[in-house]
C-alpha positions as CSV (number, residue, x, y, z in Angstrom):
1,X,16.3,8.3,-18.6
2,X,16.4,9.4,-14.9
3,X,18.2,7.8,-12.0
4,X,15.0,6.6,-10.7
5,X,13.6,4.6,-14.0
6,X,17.0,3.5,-14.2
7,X,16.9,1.9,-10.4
8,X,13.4,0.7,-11.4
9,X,14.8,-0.9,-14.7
10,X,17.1,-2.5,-12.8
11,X,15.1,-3.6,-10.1
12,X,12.7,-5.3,-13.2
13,X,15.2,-7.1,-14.6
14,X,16.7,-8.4,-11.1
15,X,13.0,-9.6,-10.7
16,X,12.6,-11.1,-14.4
17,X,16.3,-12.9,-14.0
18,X,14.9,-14.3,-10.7
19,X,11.8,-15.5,-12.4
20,X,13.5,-16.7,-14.8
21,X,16.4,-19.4,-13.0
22,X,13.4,-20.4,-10.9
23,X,11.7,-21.9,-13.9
24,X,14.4,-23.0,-14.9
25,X,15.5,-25.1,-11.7
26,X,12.1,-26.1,-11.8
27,X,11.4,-27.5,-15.4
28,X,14.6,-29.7,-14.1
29,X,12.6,-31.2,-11.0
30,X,11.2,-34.9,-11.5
31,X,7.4,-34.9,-11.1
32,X,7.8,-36.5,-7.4
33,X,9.8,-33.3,-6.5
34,X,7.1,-30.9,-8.3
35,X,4.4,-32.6,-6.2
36,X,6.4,-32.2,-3.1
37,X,7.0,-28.7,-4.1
38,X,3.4,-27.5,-4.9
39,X,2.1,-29.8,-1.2
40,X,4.7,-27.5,0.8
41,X,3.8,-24.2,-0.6
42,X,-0.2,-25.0,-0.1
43,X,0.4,-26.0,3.3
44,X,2.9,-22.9,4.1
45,X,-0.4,-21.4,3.2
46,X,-2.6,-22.6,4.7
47,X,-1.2,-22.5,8.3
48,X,-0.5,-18.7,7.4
49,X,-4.0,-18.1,7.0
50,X,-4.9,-19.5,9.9
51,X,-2.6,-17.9,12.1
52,X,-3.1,-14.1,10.5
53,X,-7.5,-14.2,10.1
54,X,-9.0,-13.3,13.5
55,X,-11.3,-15.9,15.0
56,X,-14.7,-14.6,14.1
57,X,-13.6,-14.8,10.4
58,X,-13.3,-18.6,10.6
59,X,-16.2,-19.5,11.1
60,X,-17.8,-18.0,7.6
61,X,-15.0,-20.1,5.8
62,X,-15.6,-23.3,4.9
63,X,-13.2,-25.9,6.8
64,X,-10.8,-23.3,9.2
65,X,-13.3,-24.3,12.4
């Protein structure tokens, strides 16, 4: 194995190990939290696509007038 699939292998299971203490901490959240959770990531969304499409995009998608 080269030096570079191992810094890739490594890099995979950093990723996977991250993955997997997020579900984790997660499956421990009460299902107030989870709501909570899933509101603030849709709304971090949203106001990222709004601030990154160029004005004459919005107006072909529905509701970012």
């Amino acid at each position: 194995m080269t030096n570079a699939q191992k810094e890739k292998l490594s890099e995979i299971l950093v990723i996977a190990g991250l993955a997997a203490f997020a579900y984790y901490k997660y499956s421990k959240l009460t299902s107030e939290e989870k709501t909570k959770i899933v509101s603030d990531i849709k709304d971090t969304g949203r106001n990222v696509i709004r601030e990154l499409i160029p004005e004459e995009i919005k107006g072909f998608i529905p509701g970012m007038k």
